[in-house]
C-alpha positions in Angstrom: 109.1 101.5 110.3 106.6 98.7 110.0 103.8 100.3 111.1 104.2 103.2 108.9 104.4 101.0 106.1 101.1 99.2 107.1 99.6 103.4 107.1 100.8 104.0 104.0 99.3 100.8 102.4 95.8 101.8 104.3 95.4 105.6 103.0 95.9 104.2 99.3 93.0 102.0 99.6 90.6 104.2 99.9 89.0 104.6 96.3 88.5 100.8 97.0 86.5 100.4 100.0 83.3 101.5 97.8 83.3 98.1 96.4 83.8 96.2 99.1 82.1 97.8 102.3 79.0 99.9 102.8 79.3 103.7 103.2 79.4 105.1 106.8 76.4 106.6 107.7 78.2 110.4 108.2 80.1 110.2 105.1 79.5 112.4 102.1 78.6 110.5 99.0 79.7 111.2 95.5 75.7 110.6 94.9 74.8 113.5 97.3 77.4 115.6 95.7 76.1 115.1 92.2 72.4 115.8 93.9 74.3 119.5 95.6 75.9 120.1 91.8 72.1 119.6 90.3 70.4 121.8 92.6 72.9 124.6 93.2 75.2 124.9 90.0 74.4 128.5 89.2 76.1 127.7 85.4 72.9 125.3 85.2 70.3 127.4 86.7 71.5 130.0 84.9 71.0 127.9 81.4 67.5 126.5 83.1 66.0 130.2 83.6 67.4 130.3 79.6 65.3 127.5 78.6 62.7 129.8 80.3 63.3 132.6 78.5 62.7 130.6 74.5 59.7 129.1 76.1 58.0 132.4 75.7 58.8 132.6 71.9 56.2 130.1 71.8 53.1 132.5 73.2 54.6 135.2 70.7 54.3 133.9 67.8 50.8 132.3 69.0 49.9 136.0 69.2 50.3 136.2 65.3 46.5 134.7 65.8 45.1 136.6 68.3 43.3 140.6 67.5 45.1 143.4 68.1 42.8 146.2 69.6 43.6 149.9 70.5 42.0 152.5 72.1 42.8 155.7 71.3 41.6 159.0 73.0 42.4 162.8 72.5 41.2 166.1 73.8 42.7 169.7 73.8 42.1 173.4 72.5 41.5 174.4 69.2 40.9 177.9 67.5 38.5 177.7 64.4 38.2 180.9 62.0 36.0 180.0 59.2 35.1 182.1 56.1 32.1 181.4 54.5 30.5 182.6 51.1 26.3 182.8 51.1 24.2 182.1 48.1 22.6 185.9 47.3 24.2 188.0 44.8 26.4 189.4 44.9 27.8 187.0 47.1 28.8 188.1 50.5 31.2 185.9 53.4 30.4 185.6 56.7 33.0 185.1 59.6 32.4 182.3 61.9 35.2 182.0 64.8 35.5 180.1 67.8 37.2 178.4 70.6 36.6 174.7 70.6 37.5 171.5 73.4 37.3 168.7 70.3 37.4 165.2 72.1 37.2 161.8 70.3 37.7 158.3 71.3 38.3 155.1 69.0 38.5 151.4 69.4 39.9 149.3 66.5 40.4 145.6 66.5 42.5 144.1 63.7 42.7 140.3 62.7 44.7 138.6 60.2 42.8 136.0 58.3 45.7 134.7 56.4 49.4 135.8 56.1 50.4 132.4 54.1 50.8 130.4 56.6 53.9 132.4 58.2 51.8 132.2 62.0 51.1 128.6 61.8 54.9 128.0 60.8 56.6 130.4 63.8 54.3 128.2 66.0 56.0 125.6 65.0 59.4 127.1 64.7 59.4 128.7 68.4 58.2 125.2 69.6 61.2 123.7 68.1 63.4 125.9 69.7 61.7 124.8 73.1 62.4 121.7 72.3 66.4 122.5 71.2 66.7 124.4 74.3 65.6 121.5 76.5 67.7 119.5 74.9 70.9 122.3 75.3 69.9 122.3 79.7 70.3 118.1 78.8 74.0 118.9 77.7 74.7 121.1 80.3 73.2 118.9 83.2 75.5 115.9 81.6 78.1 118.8 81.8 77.7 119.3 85.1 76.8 116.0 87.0 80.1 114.7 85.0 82.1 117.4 86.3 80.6 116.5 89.7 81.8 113.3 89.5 85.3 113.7 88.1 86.0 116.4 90.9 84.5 114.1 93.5 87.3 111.5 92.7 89.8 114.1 91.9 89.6 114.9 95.4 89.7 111.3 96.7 92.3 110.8 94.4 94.8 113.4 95.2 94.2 113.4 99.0 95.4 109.9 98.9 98.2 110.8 96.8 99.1 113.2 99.6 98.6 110.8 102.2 101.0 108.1 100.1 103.6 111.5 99.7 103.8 112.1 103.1 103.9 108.7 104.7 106.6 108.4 101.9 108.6 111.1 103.7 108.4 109.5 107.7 110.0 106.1 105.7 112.6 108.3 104.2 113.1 109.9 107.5 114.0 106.6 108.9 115.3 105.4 107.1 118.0 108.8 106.8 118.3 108.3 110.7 119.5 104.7 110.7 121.7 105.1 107.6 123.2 108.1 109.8 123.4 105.7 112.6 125.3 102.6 110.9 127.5 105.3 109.3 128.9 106.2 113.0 129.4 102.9 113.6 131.2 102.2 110.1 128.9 99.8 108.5 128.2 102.5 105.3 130.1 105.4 103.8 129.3 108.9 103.5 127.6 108.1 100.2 125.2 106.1 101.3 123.8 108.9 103.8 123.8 111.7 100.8 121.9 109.2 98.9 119.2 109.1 102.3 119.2 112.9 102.2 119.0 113.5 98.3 115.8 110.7 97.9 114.3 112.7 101.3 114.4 115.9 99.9 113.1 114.1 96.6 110.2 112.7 98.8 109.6 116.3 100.4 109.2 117.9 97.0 106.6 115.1 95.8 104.6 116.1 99.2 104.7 119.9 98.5 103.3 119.3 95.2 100.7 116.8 95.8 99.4 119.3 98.6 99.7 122.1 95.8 97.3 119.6 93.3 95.2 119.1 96.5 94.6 122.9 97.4 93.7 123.4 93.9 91.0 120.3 93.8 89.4 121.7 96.9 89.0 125.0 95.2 87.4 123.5 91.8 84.9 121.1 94.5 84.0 124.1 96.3 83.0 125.7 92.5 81.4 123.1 91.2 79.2 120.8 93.8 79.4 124.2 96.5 80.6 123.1 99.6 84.3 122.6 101.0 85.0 118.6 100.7 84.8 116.5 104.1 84.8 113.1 105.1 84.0 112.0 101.8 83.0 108.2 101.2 84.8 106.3 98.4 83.4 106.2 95.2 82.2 103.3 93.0 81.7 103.4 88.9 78.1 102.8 87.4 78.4 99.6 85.1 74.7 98.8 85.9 74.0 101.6 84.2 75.8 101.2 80.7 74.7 99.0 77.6 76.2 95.7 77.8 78.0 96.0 74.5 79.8 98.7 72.6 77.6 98.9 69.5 74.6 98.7 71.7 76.0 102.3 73.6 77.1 103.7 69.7 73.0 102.7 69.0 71.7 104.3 72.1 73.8 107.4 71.8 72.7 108.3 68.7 69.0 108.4 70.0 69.5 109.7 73.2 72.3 112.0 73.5 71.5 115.4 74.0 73.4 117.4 71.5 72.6 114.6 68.6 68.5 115.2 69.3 69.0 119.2 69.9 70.9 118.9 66.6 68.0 117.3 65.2 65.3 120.2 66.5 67.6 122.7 65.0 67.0 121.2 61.5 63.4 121.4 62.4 63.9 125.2 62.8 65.5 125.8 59.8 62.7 124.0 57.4 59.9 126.3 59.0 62.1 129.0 59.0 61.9 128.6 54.6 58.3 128.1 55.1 58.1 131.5 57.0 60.2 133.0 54.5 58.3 132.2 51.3 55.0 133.1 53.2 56.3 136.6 52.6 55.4 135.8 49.1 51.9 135.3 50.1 48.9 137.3 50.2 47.8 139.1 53.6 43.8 139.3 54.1 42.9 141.0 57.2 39.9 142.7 58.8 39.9 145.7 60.7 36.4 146.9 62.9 36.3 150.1 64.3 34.1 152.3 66.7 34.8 156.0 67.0 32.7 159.0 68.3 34.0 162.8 68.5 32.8 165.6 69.9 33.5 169.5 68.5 36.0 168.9 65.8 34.1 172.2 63.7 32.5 175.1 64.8 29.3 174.0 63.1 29.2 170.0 63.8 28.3 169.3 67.8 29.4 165.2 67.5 30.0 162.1 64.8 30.1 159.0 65.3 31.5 156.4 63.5 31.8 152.7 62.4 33.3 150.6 60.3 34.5 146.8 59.2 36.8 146.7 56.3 38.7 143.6 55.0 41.8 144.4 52.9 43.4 141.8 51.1 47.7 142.5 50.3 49.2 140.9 47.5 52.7 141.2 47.4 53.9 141.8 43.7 57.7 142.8 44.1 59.5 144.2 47.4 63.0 144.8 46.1 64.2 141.4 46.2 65.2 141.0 49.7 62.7 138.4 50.5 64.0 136.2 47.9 67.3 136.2 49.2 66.1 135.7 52.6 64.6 132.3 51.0 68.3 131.4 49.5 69.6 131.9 52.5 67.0 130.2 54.6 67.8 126.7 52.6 71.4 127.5 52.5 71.5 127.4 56.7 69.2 124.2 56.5 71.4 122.4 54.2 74.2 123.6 56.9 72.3 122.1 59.6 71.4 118.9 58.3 75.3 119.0 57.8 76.5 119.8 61.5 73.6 117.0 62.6 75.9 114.3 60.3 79.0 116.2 62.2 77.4 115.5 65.3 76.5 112.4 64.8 80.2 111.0 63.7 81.5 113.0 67.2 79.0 111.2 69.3 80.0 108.2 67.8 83.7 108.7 68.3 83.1 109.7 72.1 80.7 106.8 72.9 84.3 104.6 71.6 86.7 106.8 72.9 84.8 106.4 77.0 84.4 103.1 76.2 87.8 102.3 75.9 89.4 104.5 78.4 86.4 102.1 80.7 87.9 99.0 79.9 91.6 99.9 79.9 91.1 101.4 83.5 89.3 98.0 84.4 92.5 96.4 83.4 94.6 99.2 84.9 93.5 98.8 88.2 94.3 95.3 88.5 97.8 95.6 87.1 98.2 98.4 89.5 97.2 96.3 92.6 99.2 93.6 91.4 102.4 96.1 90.8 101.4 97.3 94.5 101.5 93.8 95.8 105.2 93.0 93.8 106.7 95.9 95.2 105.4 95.4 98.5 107.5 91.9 98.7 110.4 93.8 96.5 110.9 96.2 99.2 110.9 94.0 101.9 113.1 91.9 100.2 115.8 94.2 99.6 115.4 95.7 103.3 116.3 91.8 104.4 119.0 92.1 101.8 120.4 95.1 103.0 120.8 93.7 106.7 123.0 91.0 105.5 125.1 92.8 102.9 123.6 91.9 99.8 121.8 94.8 99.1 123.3 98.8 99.1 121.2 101.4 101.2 120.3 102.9 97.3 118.6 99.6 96.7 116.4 100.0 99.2 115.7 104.0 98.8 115.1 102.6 94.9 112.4 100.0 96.3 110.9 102.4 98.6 110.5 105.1 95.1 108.9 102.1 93.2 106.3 100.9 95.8 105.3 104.6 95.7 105.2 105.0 92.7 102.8 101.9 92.6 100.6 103.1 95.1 100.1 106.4 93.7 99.8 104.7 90.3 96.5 102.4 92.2 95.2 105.1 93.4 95.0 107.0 89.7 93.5 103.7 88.1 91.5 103.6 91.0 90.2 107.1 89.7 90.2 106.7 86.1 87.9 103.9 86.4 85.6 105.2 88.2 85.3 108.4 86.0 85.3 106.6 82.8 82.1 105.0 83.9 80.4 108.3 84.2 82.6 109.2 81.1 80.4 106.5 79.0 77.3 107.4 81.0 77.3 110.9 79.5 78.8 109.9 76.0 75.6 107.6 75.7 73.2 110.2 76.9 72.0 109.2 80.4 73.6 110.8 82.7 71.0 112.3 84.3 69.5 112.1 87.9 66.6 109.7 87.1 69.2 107.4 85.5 71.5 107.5 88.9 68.3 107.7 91.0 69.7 110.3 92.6 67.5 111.5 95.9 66.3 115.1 94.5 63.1 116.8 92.7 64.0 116.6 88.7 63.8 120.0 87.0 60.7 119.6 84.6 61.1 122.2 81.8 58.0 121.6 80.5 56.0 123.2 84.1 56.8 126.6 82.6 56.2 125.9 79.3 52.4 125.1 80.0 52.0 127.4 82.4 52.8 130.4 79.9 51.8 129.0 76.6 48.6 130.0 76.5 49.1 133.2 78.6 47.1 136.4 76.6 48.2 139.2 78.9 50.3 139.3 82.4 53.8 140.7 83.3 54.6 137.9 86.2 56.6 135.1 86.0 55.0 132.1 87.2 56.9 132.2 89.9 55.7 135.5 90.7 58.3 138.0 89.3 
């Protein structure tokens, strides 16, 4: 029964070995996992080909100052029957008929000189929304590196628990065959075997489920990071990373954190989007140059050819009203957003204290736990001694066993907790990210794409060659 005990005390001390002894070298680290979760988490790729996707409202609404040129071309059949009247008196018409093959061709280019500004403002409003969208793949990388993490430690977590379970049950089978043996001998009474059984079965139960919680932490690790866990190497929190002090991490998260700054573009976007909207109001000068030539469009006329530069100047007097509401309503959504930035703002601000908390109660929680571990350790052995000489019932001892248990699997939770709420505080703050955690993988750089197609005047392709 001793050495049990000593194998029981060993599998909950896992979590701690991370801050104590260096990683073997096989060992999957919760830093490698996080690395898996940033390359291959299709939720993320999926939101970085998104961030694509608004990076190309940027090169159409530069196209608001670019010329717009069509060619146009025709040709066909056409029957002419023409009457005409000659000058002698009296007057007398003549008959002209005819099959004719008209063809024409035409190139116009149009430019807009000046649209009140409403080009020059979508500019600026589609790179806004580049901006909010890169800030939106922040969120979602925080998202996922912290779900990384937490499901890293789950797993560590509940396949100790399973481990504590099930050494729990070999003690209770012991201990169930040498209560069954002193009862044959008449040192203990029928009760204090059905007591043995009942905390057995008790034990068995608490095995079936953690393997239950265990099967179902495998499956979210397998979702999230993308590979079945194996041989994985404790984890270890990431003080170094955080601000020293609480109101220094409130500070810092209100510059930093993703949704506070995407917040912030999405105010941006608003205010051009009432500069667009009163440029409607505007006039519109534009020039139009054309070049045509066509070839047997009458019976009597072989070929014109034309050309032509026009400027036309629009001057909108009253459309029906619509574009002053859009205006109204325009100013109405920015006063809204300014509004959900301040909303924002107070829940980063709550979450930054809320992590920070849960951090330094699960500092304190894991020493009380490894101290309530340690009591019970002496507890139980106590009572066993107890037991041998009379003093102590066999339900003392099955009570003892329960609460050293219970204190291991409570370590091992603290254990966890802390260790998440670091990453907790980490991504409340805004810098959870992989250059942060010097994670070992190429950083996605948004803005690649965004040069490469900001300027682009023509081309179906991705740059990566779609």
């Amino acid at each position: 029964m001793h050495g049990v005990k000593l194998f029981t005390g060993a599998a909950v001390s896992v979590l701690l070995l991370a801050l104590a002894a260096p990683t073997p070298a096989l060992a999957d680290t919760i830093e490698a996992a996080l690395v898996r979760a940033y390359q291959n988490n299709p939720q993320l790729n999926a939101q970085r080909a998104q961030a694509r996707s608004t990076d190309e409202n940027v090169p159409q609404a530069l196209s608001g100052y670019r010329p717009k040129v069509n060619v146009t071309l025709g040709t066909g059949y056409q029957y002419q029957d023409i009457q005409a009247t000659q000058n002698p008196t009296p007057p007398s018409p003549k008959s002209i008929s005819g099959l004719l093959q008209p063809n024409s061709a035409s190139l116009t280019v149009n430019q807009t000189l000046y649209n009140g500004n409403q080009t020059a403002n979508r500019t600026r409003a589609a790179e806004s929304q580049v901006s909010g969208s890169r800030e939106a793949l922040r969120v979602l990388e925080q998202t996922v590196l912290l779900q990384a993490a937490t499901t890293y430690m789950d797993f560590l977590r509940d396949s100790a628990t399973l481990e504590v379970q099930r050494s729990n049950v070999r003690v209770l089978e012991q201990t169930l065959k040498q209560t069954r043996d002193r009862f044959n001998v008449g040192e203990v009474t029928r009760t204090d075997v059905a007591q043995s059984e009942a905390q057995l079965a008790a034990g068995k139960t608490q095995a079936l489920t953690a393997e239950s919680n265990l099967t179902t932490t495998r499956a979210n690790f397998r979702r999230i990071i993308g590979n079945e866990p194996t041989n994985l190497a404790p984890g270890s929190p990431v003080d170094r990373f955080l601000p020293a002090t609480l109101a220094s991490a409130v500070g810092l998260s209100l510059v930093e954190n993703p949704s506070v700054t995407a917040s912030m573009f999405g105010i941006d976007v608003n205010y051009l989007q009432v500069k667009i909207n009163e440029g409607a109001l505007l006039p519109t000068v534009t020039v139009q140059a054309g070049l045509s030539t066509s070839y047997q469009q009458t019976l009597n006329v072989f070929r014109t050819n034309t050309a032509s530069a026009i400027a036309t100047a629009s001057i909108p007097i009253y459309q029906g009203g619509a574009e002053y509401s859009l205006i109204r309503q325009s100013k109405e959504n920015l006063a809204q957003q300014r509004l959900n930035l301040e909303t924002t703002r107070d829940q980063t601000r709550a979450n930054v204290v809320q992590a920070w908390g849960q951090l330094e109660a699960g500092k304190a929680q894991v020493q009380s736990a490894q101290a309530q571990v340690t009591a019970s350790e002496i507890a139980l052995n106590g009572v066993r001694e107890e037991a041998k000489a009379g003093q102590r019932t066999t339900l003392d001892v099955l009570n003892a066993q329960q609460a050293l248990v219970n204190a291991r699997v409570a370590l091992v939770t603290a254990q966890h907790d802390r260790v998440v709420a670091s990453y907790s505080v980490l991504n409340a703050v805004g810098r959870l990210a992989p250059q942060v955690l010097g994670l070992n993988t190429t950083v996605y750089d948004p803005s690649v794409h965004y040069q490469q197609v900001r300027d682009s005047w023509a081309g179906v392709r991705t740059p990566d060659g779609r």
